[in-house]
C-alpha positions as CSV (number, residue, x, y, z in Angstrom):
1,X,0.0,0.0,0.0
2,X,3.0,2.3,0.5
3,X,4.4,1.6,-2.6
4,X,1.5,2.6,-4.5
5,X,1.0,5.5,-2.8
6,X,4.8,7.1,-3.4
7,X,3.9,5.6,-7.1
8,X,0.6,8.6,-7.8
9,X,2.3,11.0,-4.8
10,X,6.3,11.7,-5.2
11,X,5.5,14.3,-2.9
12,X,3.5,13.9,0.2
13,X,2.6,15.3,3.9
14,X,3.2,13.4,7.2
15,X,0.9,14.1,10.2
16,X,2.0,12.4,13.5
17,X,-1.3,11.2,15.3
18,X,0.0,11.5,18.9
19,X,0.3,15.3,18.3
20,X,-1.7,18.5,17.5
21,X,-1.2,22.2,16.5
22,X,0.8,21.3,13.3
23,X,3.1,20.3,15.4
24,X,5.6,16.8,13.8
25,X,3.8,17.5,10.4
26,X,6.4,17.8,7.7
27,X,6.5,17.7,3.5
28,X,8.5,14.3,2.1
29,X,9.6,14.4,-1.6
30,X,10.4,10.8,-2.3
31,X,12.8,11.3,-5.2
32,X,15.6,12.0,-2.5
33,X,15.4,8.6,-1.5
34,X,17.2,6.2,-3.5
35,X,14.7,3.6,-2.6
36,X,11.2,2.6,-1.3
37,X,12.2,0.9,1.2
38,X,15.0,3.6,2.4
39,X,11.9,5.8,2.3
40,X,9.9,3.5,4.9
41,X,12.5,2.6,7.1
42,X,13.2,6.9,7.5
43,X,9.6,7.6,8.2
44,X,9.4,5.0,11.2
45,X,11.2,6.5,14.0
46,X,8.8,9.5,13.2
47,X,6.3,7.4,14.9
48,X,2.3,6.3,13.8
49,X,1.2,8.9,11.6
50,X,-0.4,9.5,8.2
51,X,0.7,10.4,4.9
52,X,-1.7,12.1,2.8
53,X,-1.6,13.5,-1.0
54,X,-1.0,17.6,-1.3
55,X,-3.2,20.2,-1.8
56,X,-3.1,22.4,-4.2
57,X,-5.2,25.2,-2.9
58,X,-6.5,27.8,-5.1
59,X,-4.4,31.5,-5.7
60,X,-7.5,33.3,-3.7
61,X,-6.4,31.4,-0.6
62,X,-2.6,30.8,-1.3
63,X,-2.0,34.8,-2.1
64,X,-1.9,35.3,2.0
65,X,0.5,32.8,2.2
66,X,1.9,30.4,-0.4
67,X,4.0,28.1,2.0
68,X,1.0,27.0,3.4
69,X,-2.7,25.6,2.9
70,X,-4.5,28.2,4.6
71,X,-7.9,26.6,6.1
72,X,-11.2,27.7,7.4
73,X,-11.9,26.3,10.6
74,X,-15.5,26.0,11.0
75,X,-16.9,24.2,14.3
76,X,-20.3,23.2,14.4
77,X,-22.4,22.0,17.3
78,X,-24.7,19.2,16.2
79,X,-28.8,19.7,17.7
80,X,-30.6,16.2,18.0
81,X,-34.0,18.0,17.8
82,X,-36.9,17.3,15.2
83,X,-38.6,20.5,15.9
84,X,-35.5,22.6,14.7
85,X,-35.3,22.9,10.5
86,X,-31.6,23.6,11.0
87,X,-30.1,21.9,13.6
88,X,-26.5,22.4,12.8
89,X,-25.2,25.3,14.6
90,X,-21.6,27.1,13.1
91,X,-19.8,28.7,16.2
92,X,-17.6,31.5,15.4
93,X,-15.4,30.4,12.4
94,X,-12.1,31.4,11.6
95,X,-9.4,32.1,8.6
96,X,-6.1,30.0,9.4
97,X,-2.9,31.1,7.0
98,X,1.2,30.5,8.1
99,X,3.6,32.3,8.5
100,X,7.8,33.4,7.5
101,X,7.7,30.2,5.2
102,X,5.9,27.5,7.5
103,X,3.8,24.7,5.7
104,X,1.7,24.7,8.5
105,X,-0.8,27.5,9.1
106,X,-1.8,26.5,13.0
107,X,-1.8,29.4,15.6
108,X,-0.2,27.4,18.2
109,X,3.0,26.7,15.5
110,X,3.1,30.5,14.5
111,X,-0.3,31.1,12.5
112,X,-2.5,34.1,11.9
113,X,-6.4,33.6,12.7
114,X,-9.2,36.0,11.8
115,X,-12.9,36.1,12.7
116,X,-15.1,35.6,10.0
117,X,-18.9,37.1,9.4
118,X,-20.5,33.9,9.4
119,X,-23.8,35.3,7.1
120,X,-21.5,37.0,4.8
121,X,-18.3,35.0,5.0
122,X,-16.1,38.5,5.0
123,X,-13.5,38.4,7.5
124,X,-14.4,41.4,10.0
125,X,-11.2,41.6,12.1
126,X,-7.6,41.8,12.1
127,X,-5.2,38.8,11.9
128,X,-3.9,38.1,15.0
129,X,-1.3,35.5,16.9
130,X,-1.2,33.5,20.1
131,X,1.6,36.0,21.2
132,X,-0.8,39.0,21.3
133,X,0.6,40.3,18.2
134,X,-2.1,42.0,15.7
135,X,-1.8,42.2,11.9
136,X,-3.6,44.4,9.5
137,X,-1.9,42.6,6.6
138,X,0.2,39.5,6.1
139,X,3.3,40.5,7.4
140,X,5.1,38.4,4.5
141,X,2.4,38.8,1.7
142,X,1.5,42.5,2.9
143,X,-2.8,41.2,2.1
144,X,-5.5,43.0,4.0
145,X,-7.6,41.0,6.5
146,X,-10.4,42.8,7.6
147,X,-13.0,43.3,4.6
148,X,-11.3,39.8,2.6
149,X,-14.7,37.8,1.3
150,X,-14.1,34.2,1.6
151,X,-14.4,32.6,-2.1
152,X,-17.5,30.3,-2.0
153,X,-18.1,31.0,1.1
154,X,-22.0,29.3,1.3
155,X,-20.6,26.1,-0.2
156,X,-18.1,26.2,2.7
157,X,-21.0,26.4,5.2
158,X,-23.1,23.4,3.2
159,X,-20.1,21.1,3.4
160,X,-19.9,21.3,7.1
161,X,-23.4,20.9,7.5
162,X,-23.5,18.2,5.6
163,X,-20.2,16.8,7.4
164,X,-22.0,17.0,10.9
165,X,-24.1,14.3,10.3
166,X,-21.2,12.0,9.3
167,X,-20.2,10.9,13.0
168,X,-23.4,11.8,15.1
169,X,-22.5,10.7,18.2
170,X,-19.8,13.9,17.9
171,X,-21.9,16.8,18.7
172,X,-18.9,19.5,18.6
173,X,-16.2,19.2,16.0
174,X,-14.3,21.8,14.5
175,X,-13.6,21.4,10.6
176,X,-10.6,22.5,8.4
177,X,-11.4,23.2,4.9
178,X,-8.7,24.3,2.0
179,X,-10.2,25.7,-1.1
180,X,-9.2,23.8,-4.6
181,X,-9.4,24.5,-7.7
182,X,-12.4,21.5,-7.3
183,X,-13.9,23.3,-4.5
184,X,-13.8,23.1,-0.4
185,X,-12.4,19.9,0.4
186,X,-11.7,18.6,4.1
187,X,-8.0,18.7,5.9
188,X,-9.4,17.0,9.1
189,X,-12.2,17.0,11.7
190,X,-11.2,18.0,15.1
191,X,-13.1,16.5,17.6
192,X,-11.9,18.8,20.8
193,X,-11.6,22.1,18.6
194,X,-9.8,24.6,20.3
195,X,-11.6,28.2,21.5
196,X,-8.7,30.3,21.9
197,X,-8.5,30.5,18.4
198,X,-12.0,31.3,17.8
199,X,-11.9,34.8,20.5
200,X,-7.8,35.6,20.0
201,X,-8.5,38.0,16.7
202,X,-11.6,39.4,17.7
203,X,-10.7,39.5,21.4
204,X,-14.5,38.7,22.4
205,X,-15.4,35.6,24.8
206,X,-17.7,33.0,23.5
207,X,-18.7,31.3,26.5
208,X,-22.0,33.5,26.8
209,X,-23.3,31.8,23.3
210,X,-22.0,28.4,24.2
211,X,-24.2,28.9,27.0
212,X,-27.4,29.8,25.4
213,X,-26.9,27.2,23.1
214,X,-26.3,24.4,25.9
């Protein structure tokens, strides 16, 4: 199965599964091995992981930042209620890009997040860091947060609707999405989705609607 992987992906990601925050992930280009098996035998003391093909994300998500797959991270809180014509609830979601060069575009590894309208899908605040730093633009690519219109934006918001229903036992799960030429497709589902990087842009709590909604 390996080998016909590397066969349709001489160039491919690695996520560790005991870690988190983009942390362990790293780009392999199997053409610098000499062999397959030289290739395996490297990627084992990295520990269990994944490999996974590359996106290729489209230019109106990649202009931010080109090292990385810039995601949305849309959480939604599943509702197990006949009464309610909608009862998939989308809490608070967020633009994810990198930064200086980084293939990975989590805030806890160095990321920029921004709150997006969730109506509109236009970003309505600054980027901003784990670190308390702020950023009108990209500091690399110099592009304007505030007022950028997610492409797409209501097939975004479909998918993870849809998406919801897949595991329904997991009420609350917070999904990446990168944006290809094909459309949103999904980077992974995040079962324990973290809030700080819903309230660090926008610097507003979000306990008081987890609340109501509870």
């Amino acid at each position: 199965e390996f080998c016909e992987f590397i066969e349709k992906n001489k160039k491919f990601i690695y996520k560790p599964l005991a870690s988190g925050g983009g942390r362990g992930v790293f780009i392999v280009d199997s053409e610098n091995y000499s062999t397959k098996r030289d290739l395996f035998q490297e990627l084992i003391p990295a520990g269990d992981g994944v490999i996974e093909e590359l996106i290729d994300q489209k230019e109106s998500m990649s202009k931010f930042h080109s090292h990385s797959v810039n995601t949305l991270r849309i959480t939604t809180i599943l509702f197990h209620n006949k009464e309610l014509k909608d009862n998939v609830y989308i809490l608070s979601p967020i633009l994810r890009v990198g930064m200086n060069e980084k293939i990975v575009d989590n805030a806890s590894s160095g990321g920029i997040c921004a709150n997006i309208e969730k109506k509109t899908g236009v970003i309505y605040s600054n980027g901003a860091d784990e670190f308390g730093n702020v950023y009108v633009r990209h500091p690399n690519s110099g592009v304007k947060f505030k007022g950028f219109k997610i492409p797409h934006w209501d097939e975004a918001k479909e998918l993870v609707k849809e998406l919801a229903h897949v595991v329904p036992t997991t009420k609350f799960v917070g999904w990446d999405l990168a944006l290809t030429e094909n459309g949103w497709v999904l980077v992974e589902a995040n079962s324990c989705a973290d809030f700080i990087v819903m309230q660090i842009a926008d610097k507003v709590g979000k306990k008081d609607v987890v609340d109501k909604l509870l």
